[in-house]
N, C-alpha and C positions, 0 to 999 in steps of 0.2 A: 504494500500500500504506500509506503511511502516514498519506494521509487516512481511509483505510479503518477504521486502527488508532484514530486521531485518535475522529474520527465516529460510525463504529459498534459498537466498543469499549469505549473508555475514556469519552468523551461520556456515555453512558447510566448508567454506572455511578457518575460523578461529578454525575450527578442524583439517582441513589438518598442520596448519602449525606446524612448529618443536616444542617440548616440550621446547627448551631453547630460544623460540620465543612467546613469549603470545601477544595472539589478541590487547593486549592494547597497546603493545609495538610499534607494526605495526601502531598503530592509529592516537598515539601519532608524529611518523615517518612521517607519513601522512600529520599530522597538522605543523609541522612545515615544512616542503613542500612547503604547503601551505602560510604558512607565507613569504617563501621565492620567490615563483611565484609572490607572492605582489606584494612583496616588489622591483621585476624586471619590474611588469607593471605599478609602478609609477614610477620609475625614467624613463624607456621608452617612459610616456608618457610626463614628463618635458621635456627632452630633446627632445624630436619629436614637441611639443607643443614653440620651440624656450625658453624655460628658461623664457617665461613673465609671465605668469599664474599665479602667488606667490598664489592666493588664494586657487582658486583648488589644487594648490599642497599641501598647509596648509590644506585642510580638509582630503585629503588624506590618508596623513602625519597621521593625527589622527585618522581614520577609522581603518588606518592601527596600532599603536598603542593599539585602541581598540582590535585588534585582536590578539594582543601581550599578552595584560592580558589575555584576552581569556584562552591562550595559561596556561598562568602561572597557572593561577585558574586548571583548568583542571589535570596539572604537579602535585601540591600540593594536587589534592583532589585524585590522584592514590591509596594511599592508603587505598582508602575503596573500593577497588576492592580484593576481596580476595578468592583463588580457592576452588571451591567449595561450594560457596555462591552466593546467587542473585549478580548482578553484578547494584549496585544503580543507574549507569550514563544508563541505560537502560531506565530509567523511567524519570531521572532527562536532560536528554539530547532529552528527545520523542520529546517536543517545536522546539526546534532547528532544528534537522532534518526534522519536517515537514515544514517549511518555507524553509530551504536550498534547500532543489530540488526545487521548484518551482522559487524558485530566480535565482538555477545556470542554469535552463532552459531559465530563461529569459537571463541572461549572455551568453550563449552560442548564442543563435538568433544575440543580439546585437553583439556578435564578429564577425557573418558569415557578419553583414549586413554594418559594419562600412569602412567606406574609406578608399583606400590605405596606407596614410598615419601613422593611429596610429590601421591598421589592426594587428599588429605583436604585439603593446600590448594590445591589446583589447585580444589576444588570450592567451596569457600569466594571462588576468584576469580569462579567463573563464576556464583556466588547474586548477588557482589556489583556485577558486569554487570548480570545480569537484572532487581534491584531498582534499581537506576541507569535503566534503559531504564521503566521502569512509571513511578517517579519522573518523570521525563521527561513520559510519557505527559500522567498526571495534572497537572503542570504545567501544560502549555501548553491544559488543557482548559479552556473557556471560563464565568468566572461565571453563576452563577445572578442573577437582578434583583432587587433587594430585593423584600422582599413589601410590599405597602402598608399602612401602620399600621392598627391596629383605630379607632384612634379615627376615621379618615377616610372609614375602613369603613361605619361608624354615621353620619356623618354623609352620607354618598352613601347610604346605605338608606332614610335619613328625607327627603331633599329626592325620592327618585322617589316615597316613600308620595305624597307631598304633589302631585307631578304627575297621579301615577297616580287619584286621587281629585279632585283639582283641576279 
């Protein structure tokens, strides 16, 4: 499934986007998104939860953190994405992705099925899953090759005239 996801999915669609837009770029866009869905469905749920919780908000708090380095790790390790080479976070991010679906599947359940009250951030959790996993996706999706410069272009156009006539 998740070469599937990989491959015939996301692949495709990180070929449509603009040259001056690389799939990582999107990914990375993604994830912090993500971070920021969080980080709106824990303070939604402090305040919905009357401000008493300190604990659960402290573990949160940290979860959410964790997700932060996350973040930075990933920022920092960009440059061993390089076009026209294997794309490393394909293989180094496969773990992650296969737990994340199944997880934001289960987030997604608990959001439909949670009580009025902290239903609005229970969904905020589960956008901030699902944009997490596409993040992902896009990630590990494999560069495009540079295109070869025009000027090289013209100059391979003109040595076949010269063959091709020759």
């Amino acid at each position: 499934m998740d070469s599937w996801l990989l491959d015939d999915v996301c692949q495709p669609l990180a070929d449509r986007l603009p040259e001056r837009l690389p799939a990582l770029e999107v990914g990375m866009s993604f994830q912090l998104g993500s971070l920021l869905f969080s980080a709106v469905s824990i303070i939604a749920v402090f305040v919905l939860g009357g401000m008493m919780d300190f604990t659960n908000m402290a573990f949160n708090v940290l979860v959410w953190c964790l997700c932060v380095t996350f973040f930075i790790g990933l920022s920092r390790m960009r440059v061993l994405v390089k076009p026209g080479r294997p794309n490393p976070f394909r293989y180094m991010l496969q773990g992650v992705r296969l737990v994340s679906i199944p997880f934001t599947l289960y987030v997604l359940y608990q959001a439909s099925t949670t009580p009025p009250p902290f239903r609005i951030a229970m969904w905020f959790n589960a956008l901030s899953n699902l944009v997490f996993v596409v993040g992902l996706y896009f990630i590990s999706c494999q560069p495009r090759p540079p295109k070869a410069r025009a000027r090289e272009d013209i100059w391979a156009r003109a040595h076949l005239r010269e063959v091709g006539t020759g």
